[in-house]
C-alpha positions as YAML, in Angstrom:
chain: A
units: angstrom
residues:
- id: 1
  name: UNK
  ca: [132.41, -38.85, 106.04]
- id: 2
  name: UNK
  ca: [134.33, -37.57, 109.06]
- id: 3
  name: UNK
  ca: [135.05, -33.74, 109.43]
- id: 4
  name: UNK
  ca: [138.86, -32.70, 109.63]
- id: 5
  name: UNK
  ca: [137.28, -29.21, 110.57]
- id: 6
  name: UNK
  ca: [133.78, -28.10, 111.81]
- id: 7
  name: UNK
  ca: [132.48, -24.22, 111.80]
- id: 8
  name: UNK
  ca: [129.55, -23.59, 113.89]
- id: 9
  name: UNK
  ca: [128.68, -19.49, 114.43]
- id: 10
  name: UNK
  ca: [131.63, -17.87, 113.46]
- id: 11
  name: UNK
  ca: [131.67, -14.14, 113.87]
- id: 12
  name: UNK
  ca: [134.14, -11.65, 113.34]
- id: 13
  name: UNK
  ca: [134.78, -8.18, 113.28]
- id: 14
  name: UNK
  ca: [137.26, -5.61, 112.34]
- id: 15
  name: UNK
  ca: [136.07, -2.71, 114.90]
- id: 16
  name: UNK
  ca: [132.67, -1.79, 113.72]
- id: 17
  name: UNK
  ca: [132.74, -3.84, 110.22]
- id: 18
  name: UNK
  ca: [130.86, -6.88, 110.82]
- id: 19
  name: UNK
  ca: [133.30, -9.39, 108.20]
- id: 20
  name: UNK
  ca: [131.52, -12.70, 109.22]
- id: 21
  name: UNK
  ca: [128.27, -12.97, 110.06]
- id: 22
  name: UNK
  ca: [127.48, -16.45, 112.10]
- id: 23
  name: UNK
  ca: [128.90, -18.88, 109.81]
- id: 24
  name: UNK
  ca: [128.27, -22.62, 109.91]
- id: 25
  name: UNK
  ca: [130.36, -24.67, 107.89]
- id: 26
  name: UNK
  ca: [132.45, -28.26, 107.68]
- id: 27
  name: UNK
  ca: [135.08, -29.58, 105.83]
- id: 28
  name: UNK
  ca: [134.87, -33.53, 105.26]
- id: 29
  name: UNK
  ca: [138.35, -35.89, 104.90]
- id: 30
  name: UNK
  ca: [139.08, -36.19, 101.17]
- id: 31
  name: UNK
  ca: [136.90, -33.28, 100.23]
- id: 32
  name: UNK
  ca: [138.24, -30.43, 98.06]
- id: 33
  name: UNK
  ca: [136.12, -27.31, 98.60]
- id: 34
  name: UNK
  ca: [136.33, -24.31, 96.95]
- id: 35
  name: UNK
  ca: [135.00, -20.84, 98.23]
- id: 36
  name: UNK
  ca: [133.98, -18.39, 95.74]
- id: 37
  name: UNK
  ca: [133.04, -14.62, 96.16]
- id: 38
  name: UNK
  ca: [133.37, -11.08, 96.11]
- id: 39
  name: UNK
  ca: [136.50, -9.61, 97.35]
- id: 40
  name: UNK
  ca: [135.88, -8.62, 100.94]
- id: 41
  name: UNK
  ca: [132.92, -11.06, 101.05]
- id: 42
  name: UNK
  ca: [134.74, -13.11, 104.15]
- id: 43
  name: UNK
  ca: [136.19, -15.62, 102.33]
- id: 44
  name: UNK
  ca: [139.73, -15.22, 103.30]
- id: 45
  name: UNK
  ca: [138.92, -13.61, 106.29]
- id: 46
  name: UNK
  ca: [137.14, -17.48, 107.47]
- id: 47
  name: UNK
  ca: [140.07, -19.12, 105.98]
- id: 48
  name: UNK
  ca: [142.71, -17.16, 108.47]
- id: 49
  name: UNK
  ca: [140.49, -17.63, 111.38]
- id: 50
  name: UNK
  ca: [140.13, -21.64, 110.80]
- id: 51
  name: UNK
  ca: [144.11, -21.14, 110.96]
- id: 52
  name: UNK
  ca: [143.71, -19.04, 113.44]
- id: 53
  name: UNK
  ca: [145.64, -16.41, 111.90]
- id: 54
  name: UNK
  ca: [142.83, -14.22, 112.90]
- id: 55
  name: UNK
  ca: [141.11, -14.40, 116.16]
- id: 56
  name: UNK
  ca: [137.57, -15.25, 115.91]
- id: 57
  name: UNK
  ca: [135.20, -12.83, 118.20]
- id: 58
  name: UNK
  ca: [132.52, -15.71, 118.83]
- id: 59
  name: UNK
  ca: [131.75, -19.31, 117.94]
- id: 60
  name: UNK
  ca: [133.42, -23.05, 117.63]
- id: 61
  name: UNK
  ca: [135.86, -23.95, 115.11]
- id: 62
  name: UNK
  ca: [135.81, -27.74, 116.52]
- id: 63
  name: UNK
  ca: [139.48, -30.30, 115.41]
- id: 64
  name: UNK
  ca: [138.76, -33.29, 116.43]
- id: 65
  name: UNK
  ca: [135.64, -32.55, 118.53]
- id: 66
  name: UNK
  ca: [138.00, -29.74, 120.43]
- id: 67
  name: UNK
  ca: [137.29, -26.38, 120.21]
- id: 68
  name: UNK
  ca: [140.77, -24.61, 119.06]
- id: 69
  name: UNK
  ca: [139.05, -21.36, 120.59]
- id: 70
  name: UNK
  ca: [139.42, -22.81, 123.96]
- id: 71
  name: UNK
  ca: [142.42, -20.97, 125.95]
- id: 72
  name: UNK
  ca: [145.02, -23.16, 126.07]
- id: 73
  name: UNK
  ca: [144.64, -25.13, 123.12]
- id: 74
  name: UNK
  ca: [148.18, -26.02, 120.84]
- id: 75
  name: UNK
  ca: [147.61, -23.34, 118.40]
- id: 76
  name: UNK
  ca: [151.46, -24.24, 116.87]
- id: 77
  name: UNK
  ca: [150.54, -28.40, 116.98]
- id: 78
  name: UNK
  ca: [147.14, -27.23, 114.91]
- id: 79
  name: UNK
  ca: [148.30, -25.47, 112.48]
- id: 80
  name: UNK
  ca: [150.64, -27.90, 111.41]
- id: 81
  name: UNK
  ca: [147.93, -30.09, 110.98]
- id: 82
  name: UNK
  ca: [146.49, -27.56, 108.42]
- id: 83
  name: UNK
  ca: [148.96, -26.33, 106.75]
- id: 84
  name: UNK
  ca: [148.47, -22.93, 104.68]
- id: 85
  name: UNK
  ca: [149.52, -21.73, 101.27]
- id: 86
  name: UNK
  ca: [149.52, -18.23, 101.27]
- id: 87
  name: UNK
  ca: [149.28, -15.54, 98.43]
- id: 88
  name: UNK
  ca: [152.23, -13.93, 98.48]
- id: 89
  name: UNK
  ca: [154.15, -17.11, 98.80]
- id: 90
  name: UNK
  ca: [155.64, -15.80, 102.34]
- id: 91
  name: UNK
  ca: [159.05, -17.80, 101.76]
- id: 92
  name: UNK
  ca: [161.91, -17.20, 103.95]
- id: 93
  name: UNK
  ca: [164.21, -15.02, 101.78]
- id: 94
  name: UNK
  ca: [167.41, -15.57, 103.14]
- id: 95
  name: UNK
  ca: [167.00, -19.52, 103.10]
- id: 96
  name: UNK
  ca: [167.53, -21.90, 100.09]
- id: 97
  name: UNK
  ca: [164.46, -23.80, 98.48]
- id: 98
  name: UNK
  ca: [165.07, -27.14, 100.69]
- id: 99
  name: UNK
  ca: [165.64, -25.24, 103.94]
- id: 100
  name: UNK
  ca: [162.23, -24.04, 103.50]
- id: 101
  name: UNK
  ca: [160.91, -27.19, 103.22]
- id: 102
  name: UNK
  ca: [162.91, -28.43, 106.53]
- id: 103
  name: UNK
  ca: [162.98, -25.68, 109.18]
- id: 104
  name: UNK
  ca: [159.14, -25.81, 109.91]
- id: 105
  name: UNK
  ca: [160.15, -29.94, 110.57]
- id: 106
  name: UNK
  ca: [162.73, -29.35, 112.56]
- id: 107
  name: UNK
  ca: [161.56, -27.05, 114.50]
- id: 108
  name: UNK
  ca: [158.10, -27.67, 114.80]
- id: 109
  name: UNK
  ca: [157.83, -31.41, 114.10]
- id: 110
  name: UNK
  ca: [161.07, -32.23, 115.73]
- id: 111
  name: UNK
  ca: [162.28, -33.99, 112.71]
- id: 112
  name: UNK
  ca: [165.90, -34.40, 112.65]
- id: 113
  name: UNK
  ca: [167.90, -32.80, 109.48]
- id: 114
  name: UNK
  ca: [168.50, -36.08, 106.92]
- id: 115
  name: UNK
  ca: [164.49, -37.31, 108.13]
- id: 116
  name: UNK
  ca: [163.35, -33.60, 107.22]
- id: 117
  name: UNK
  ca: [165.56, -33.69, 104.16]
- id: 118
  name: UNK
  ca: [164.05, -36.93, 102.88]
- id: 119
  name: UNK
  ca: [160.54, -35.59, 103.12]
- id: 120
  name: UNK
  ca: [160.95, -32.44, 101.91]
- id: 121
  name: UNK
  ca: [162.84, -33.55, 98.68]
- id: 122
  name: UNK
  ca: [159.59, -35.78, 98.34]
- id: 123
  name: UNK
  ca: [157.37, -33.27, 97.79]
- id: 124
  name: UNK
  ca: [159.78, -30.80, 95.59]
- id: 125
  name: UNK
  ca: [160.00, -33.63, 93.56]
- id: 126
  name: UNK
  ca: [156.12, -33.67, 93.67]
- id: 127
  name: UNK
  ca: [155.68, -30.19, 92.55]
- id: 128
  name: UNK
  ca: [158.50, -30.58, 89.83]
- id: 129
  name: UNK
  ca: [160.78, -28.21, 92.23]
- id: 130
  name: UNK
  ca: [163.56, -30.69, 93.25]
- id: 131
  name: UNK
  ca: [165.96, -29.43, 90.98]
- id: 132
  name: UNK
  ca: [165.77, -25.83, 92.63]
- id: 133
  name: UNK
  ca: [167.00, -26.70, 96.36]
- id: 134
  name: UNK
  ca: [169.83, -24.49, 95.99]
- id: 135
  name: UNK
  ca: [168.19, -21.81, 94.79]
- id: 136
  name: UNK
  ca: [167.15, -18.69, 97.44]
- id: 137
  name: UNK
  ca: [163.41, -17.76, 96.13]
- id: 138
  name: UNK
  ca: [164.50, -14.20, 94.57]
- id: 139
  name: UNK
  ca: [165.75, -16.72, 91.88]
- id: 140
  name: UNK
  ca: [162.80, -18.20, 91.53]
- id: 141
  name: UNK
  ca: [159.65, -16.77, 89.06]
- id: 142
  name: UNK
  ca: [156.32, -16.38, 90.83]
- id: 143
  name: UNK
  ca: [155.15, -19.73, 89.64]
- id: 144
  name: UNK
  ca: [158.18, -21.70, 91.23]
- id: 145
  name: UNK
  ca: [157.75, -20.01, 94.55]
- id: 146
  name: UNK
  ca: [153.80, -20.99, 94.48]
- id: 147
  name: UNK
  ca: [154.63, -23.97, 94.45]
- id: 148
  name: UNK
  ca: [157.85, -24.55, 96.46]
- id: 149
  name: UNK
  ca: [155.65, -22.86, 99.11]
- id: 150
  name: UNK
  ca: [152.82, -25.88, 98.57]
- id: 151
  name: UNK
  ca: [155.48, -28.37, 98.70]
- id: 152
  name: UNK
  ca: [156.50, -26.91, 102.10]
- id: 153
  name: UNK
  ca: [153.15, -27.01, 103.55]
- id: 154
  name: UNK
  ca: [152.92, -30.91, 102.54]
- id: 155
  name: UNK
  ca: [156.49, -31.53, 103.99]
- id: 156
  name: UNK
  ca: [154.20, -31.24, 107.22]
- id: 157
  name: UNK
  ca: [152.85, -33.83, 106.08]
- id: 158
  name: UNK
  ca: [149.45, -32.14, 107.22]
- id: 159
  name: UNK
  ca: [145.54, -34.01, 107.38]
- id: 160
  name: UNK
  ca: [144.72, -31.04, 105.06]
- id: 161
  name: UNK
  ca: [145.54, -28.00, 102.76]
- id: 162
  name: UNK
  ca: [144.37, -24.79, 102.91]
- id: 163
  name: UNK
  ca: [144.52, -21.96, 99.96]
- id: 164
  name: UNK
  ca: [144.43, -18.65, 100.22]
- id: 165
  name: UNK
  ca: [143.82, -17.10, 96.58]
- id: 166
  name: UNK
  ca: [146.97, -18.94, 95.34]
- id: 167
  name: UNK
  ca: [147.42, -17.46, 91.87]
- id: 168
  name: UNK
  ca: [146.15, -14.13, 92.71]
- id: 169
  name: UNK
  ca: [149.73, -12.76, 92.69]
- id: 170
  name: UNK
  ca: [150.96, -14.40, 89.34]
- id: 171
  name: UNK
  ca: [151.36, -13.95, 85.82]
- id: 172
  name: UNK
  ca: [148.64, -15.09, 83.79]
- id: 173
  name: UNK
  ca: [151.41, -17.51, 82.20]
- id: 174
  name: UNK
  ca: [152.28, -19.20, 85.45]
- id: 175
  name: UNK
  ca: [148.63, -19.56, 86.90]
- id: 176
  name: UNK
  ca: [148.62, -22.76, 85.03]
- id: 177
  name: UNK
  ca: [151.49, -24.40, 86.39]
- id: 178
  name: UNK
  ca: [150.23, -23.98, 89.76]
- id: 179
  name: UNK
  ca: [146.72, -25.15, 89.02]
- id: 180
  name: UNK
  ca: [147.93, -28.22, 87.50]
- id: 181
  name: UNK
  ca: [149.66, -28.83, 91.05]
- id: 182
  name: UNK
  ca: [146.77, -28.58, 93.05]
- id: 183
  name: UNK
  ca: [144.54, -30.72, 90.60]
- id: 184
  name: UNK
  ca: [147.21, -32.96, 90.90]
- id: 185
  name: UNK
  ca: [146.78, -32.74, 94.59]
- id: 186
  name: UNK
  ca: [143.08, -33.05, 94.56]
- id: 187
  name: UNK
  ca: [143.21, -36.02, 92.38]
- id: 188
  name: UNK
  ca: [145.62, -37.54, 95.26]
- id: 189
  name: UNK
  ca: [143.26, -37.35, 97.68]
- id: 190
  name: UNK
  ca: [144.21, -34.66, 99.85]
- id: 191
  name: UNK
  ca: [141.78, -32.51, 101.72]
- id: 192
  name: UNK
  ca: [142.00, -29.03, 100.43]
- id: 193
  name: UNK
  ca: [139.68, -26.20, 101.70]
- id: 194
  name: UNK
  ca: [141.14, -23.36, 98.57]
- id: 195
  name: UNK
  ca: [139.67, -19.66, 98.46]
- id: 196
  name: UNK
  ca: [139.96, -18.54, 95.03]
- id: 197
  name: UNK
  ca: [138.79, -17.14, 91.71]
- id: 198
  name: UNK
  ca: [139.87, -19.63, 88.90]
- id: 199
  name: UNK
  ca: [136.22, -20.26, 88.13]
- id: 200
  name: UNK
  ca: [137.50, -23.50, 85.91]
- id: 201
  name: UNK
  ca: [139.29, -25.25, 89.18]
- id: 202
  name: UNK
  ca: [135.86, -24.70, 91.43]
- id: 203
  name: UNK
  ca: [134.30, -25.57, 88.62]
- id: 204
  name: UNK
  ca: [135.77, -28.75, 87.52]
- id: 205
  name: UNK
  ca: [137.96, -29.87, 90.33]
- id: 206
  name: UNK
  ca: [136.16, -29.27, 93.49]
- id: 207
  name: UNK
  ca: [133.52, -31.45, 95.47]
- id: 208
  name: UNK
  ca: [131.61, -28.77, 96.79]
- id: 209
  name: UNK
  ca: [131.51, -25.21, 96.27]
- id: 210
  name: UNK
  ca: [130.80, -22.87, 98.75]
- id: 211
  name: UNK
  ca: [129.55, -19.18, 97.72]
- id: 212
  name: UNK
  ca: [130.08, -16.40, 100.24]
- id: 213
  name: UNK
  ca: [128.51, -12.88, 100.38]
- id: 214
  name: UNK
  ca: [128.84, -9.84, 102.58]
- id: 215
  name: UNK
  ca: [129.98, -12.40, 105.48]
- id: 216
  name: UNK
  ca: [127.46, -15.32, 104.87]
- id: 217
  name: UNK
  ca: [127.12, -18.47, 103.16]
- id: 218
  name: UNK
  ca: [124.56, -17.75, 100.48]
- id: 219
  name: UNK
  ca: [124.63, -21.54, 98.84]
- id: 220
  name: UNK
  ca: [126.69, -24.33, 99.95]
- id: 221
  name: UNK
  ca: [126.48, -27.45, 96.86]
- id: 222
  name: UNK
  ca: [128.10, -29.98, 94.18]
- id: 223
  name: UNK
  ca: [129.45, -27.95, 91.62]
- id: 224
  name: UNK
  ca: [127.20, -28.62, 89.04]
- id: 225
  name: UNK
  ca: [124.27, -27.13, 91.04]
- id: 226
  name: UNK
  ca: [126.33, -23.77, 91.49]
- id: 227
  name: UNK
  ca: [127.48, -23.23, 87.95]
- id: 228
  name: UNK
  ca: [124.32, -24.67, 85.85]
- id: 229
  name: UNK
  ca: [121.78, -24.12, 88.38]
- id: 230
  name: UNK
  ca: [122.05, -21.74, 91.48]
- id: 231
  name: UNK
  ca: [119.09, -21.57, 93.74]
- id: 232
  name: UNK
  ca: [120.09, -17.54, 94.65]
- id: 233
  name: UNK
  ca: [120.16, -14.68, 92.82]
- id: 234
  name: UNK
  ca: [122.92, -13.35, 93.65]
- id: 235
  name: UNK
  ca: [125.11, -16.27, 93.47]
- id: 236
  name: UNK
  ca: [123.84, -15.87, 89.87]
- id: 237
  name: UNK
  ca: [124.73, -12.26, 89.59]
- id: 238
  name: UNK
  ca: [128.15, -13.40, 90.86]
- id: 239
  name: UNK
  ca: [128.84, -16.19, 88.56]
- id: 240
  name: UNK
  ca: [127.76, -14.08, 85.64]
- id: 241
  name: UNK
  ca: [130.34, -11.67, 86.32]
- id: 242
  name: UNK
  ca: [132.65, -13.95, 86.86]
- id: 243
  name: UNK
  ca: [132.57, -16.56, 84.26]
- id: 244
  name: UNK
  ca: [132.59, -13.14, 81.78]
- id: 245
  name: UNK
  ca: [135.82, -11.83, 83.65]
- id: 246
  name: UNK
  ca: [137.81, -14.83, 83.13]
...
């Protein structure tokens, strides 16, 4: 399989706090991988540097065999190739559903208005959100914003998806509308690297599930390997926690 996104030792630091610690790590076309962890084990922290939201210190994130690291590589051309769904939504407050879903075309893309329109009533439609495009998102529950804010990362039309805890912020109630979205998504085929800690979606959706502690990879496998037999012990102090948590 060929790799929309290849790690090789990552480090990064928040002034003496070491966050990650060397990390190797690829994401294959098609794949949906899921990493699990503590909170303030890295995993977000990796997920914001691979979209460059954060500045790595040291190492290769390599896009099509380039290093993005590189000065004066297209940050604003590579991110919209991985586009980012973000836990608080981060919606544009003052624009309607649809104009969401069109400015990033427009603007970045260079789409013109009825082409941008087109597409992004595709996905709304996708996500069950196409009867909201009038809306502004203060309207809007926490569940409908989660996912008009997936459908404008696929009106990018991008080679893959990532997640950033993307039900941390809701409701118990709406956590399943969302979910069913993104297994929806999965099932699609789309390439979806998700950080997150609905234990039933790694679990049952993913291809691989990555486990991440105190800025490393601990274990790196198929699901089934993680959940019914993890080779480290604390991936199995994790998962015990976990699974009684939820």
């Amino acid at each position: 399989m060929s790799e929309v996104v290849k790690i090789k030792n990552l480090h990064k630091s928040f002034g003496k706090n070491e966050i990650l610690k060397g990390i190797d790590f690829s994401v294959n076309y098609g794949e949906v991988v899921c990493l699990i962890g503590s909170s303030g084990s890295g995993k977000s922290t990796l997920l914001r540097c691979i979209n460059m939201l954060e500045h790595a210190d040291k190492g290769e994130i390599l896009f099509h065999g380039e290093n993005v690291l590189e000065k004066g590589y297209d940050v604003t051309k590579y991110r919209a190739k991985l586009g980012m769904v973000f836990q608080q939504f981060n919606l544009f407050d003052n624009k309607t559903v649809l104009d969401n879903c069109t400015v990033g075309q427009i603007k970045v893309l260079k789409k013109n208005k009825e082409e941008a329109r087109q597409i992004a009533m595709k996905y709304l439609e996708k996500v069950g959100m196409d009867a909201y495009i009038n809306a502004k998102p203060r309207q809007l529950s926490g569940g409908q914003k989660q996912r008009v804010a997936i459908a404008r990362a696929l009106s990018m039309e991008p080679e893959a998806l990532l997640f950033d805890e993307p039900t941390s912020a809701l409701d118990p109630e709406m956590v399943g509308e969302v979910m069913k979205v993104m297994k929806d998504l999965a099932d699609s085929g789309l390439t979806m690297l998700v950080v997150t800690h609905e234990m039933s979606f790694a679990r049952d959706v993913s291809n691989r599930v990555v486990f991440m502690d105190k800025g490393v990879i601990v274990e790196d496998d198929i699901p089934a390997n993680i959940f019914n037999n993890p080779k480290n012990e604390r991936t199995r102090e994790f998962l015990k926690r976990a699974i009684e948590k939820y």
